[in-house]
C-alpha positions in Angstrom: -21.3 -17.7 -21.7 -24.6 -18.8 -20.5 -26.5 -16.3 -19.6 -29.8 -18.6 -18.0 -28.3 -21.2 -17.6 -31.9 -24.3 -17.5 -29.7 -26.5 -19.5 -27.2 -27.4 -16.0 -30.5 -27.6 -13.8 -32.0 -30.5 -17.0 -28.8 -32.5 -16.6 -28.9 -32.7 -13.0 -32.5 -33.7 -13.4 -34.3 -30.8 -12.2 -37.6 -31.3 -12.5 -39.3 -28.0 -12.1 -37.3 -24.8 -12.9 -38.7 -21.5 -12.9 -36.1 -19.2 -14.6 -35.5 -15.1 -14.2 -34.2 -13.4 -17.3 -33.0 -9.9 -16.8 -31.5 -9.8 -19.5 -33.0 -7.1 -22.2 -34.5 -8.2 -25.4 -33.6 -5.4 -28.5 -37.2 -4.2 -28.0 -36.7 -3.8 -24.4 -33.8 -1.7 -25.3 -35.1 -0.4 -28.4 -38.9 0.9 -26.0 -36.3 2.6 -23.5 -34.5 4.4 -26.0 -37.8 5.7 -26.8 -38.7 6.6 -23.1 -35.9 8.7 -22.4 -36.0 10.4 -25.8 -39.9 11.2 -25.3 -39.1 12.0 -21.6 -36.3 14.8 -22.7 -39.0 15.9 -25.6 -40.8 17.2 -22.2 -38.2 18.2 -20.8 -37.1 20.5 -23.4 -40.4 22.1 -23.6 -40.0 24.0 -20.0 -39.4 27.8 -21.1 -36.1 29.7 -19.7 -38.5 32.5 -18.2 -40.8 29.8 -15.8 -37.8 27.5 -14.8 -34.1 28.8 -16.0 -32.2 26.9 -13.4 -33.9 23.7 -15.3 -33.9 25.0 -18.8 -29.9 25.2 -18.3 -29.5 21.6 -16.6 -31.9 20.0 -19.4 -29.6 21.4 -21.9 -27.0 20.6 -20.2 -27.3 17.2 -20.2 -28.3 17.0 -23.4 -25.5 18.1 -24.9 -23.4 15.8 -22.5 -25.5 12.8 -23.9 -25.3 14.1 -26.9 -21.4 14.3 -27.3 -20.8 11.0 -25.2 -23.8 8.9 -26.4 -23.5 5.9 -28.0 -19.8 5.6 -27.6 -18.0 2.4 -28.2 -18.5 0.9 -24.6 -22.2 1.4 -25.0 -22.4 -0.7 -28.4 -20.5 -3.3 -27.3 -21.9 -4.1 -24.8 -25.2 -3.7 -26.3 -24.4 -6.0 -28.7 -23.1 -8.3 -26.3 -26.5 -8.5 -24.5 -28.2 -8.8 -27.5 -26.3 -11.8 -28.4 -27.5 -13.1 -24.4 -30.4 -12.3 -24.9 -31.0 -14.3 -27.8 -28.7 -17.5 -25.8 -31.3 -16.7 -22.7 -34.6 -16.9 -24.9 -33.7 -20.1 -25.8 -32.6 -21.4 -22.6 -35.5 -20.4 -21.1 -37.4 -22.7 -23.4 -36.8 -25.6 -20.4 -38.4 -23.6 -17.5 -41.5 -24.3 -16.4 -41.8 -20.5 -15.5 -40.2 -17.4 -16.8 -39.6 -14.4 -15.2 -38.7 -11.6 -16.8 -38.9 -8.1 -15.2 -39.5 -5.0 -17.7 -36.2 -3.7 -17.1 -36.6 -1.2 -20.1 -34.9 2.4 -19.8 -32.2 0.9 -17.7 -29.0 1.2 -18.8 -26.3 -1.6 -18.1 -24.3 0.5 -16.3 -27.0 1.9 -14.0 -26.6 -0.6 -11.0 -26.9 2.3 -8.6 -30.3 1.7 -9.2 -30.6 -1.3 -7.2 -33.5 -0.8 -5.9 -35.5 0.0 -9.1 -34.0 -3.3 -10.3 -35.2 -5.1 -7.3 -38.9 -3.8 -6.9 -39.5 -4.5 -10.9 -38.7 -8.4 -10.0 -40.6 -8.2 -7.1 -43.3 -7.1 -10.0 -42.8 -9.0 -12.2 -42.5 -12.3 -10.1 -45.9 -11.2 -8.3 -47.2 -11.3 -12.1 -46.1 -14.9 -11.6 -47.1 -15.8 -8.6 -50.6 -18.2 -8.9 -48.0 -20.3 -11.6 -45.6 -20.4 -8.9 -48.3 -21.7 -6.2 -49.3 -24.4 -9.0 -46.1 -25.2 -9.7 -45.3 -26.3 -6.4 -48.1 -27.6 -5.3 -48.1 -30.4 -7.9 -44.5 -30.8 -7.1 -46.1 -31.4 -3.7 -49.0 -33.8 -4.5 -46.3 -35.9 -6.9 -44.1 -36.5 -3.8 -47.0 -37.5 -1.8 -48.0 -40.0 -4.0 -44.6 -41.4 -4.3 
């Protein structure tokens, strides 16, 4: 129901917040739909004679994605986060910082890939990271002048 939730950390009087989003945005989803459709385009350009064992598993699994893709689950729950993310792009409207890790070509049942969700925080908080030091150390000075 609320998916960054600034609005708890206002009314206890946070001061500072920094916020992390990973929710997708529709053109977060809408630029992965477009990876993995340009990424099977190459794909499906590797002849039978130089590669068969791959020519067979690339059609393969296009014809699997093909037969189960979108399904029902898949658009609810896309349309579920894009209602999120719309809640989570106004709630971030209190942090002081937003982070917000390019989490585009995941799908939302790909949590397997923990690790690949983990290292684009890491990036994406690194993007952030003089804002951070600045962030604090005002924090810092306020208290010592207090």
């Amino acid at each position: 129901m609320n998916p960054l939730p600034t609005d708890v950390l206002v009314a206890r009087g946070v001061k500072r917040i920094i916020a992390v989003n990973v929710l997708q945005t529709p053109e977060d989803v809408i630029k992965g739909y477009q990876k993995t459709r340009a990424e099977l385009q190459k794909a499906l350009e590797v002849p039978f004679l130089t590669d068969p064992w791959a020519f067979l598993e690339i059609r393969f699994k296009f014809l699997l994605n093909k037969a189960f893709f979108p399904n029902i689950s898949d658009i609810i729950v896309r349309t579920l986060e894009a209602s999120e993310s719309v809640i989570a792009e106004q709630s971030a409207r209190s942090a002081h910082i937003l982070i917000h890790p390019d989490l585009s070509g995941l799908n939302w049942y790909e949590l397997y890939r923990g690790d690949l969700i983990i290292e684009k925080g890491e990036e994406a908080a690194r993007r952030q990271i003089d804002r951070i030091r600045h962030l604090i150390q005002h924090k810092t000075k306020q208290k010592d002048l207090s």
